[in-house]
C-alpha positions in Angstrom: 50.8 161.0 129.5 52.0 164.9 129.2 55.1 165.4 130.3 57.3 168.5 130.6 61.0 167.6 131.3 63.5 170.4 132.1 67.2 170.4 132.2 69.7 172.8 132.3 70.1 174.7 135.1 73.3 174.6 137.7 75.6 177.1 138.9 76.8 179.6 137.0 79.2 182.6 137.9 77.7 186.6 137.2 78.4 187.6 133.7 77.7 184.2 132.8 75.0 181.9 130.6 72.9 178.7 130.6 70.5 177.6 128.4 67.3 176.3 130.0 65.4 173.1 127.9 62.1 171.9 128.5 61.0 169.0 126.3 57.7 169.0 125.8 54.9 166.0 125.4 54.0 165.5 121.7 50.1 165.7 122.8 50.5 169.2 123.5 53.4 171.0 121.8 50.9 172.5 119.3 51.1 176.1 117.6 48.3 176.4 119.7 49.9 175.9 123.0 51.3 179.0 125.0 54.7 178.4 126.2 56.7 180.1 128.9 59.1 180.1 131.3 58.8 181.2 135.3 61.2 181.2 138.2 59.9 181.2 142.0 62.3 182.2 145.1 61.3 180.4 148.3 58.9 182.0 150.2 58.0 184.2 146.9 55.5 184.4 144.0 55.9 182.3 141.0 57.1 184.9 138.6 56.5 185.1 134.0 60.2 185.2 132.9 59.4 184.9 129.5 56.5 183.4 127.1 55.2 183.6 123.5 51.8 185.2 123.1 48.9 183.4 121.5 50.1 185.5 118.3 53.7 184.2 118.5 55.6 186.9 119.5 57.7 186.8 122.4 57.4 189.0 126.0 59.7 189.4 128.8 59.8 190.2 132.4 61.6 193.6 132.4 64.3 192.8 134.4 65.4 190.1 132.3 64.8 192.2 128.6 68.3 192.1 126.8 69.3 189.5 128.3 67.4 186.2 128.2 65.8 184.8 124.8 62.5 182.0 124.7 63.2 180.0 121.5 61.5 176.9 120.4 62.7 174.2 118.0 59.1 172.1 116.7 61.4 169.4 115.1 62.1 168.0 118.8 59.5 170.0 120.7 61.7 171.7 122.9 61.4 175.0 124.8 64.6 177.1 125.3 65.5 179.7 127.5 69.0 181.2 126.4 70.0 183.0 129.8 73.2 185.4 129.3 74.7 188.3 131.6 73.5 186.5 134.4 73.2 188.3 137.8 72.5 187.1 141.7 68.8 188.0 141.6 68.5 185.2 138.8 68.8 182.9 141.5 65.7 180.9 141.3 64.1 177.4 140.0 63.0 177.8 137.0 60.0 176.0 135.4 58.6 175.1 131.6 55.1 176.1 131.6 52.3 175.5 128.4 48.7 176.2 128.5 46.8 173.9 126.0 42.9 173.8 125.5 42.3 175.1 128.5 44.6 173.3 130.8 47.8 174.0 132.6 50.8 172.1 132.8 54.0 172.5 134.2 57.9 171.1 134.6 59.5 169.4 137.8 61.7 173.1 138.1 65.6 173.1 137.5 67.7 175.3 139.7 69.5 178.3 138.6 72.3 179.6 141.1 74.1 182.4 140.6 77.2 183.1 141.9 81.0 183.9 142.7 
């Protein structure tokens, strides 16, 4: 059974950080697999935070560049997302995302709240 299982989010005041974890299924935490993080508002368009590209770099939304960091650890197959300098319009649920022969999966969401 794939599973993606998030965890970190909560409330955090501006100018602070979280760290984001999604662990990932075993099946399908491959170098192959395309791994990301989005966030969705309600009422708004899922959004691409951040993800590696099928090359293994890393891309960001621009209005999180500087500031947020995708990292992933293969010894526990884990997805981070390092979230620092964190402002109001962060506020969103955030969810793991990984593409994998040609299917789609995606976490339960963990809520990020920003503010004072």
């Amino acid at each position: 059974q794939v599973q993606l299982a998030e965890s970190g989010g909560g409330l955090v005041q501006p100018g602070g950080s979280l760290r984001l974890s999604c662990v990932v299924s075993q099946s399908i935490f491959s170098r192959h697999a395309l791994m990301a993080w989005y966030r969705q508002a309600p009422g708004k368009e899922r959004e691409l935070v951040a993800s590696f590209t099928s090359g293994g770099s890393r891309t960001y939304a621009d209005s999180v560049k500087g500031r947020f960091t995708i990292s992933r650890d293969t010894f526990t197959n884990t997805v981070y997302l390092q979230m620092n300098n964190l402002k109001h319009e962060d506020t969103d649920v955030y969810y793991c995302n990984v593409k994998y022969t040609g299917s789609i999966y995606w976490g339960q969401g963990t809520q990020v709240t920003v503010s004072s």
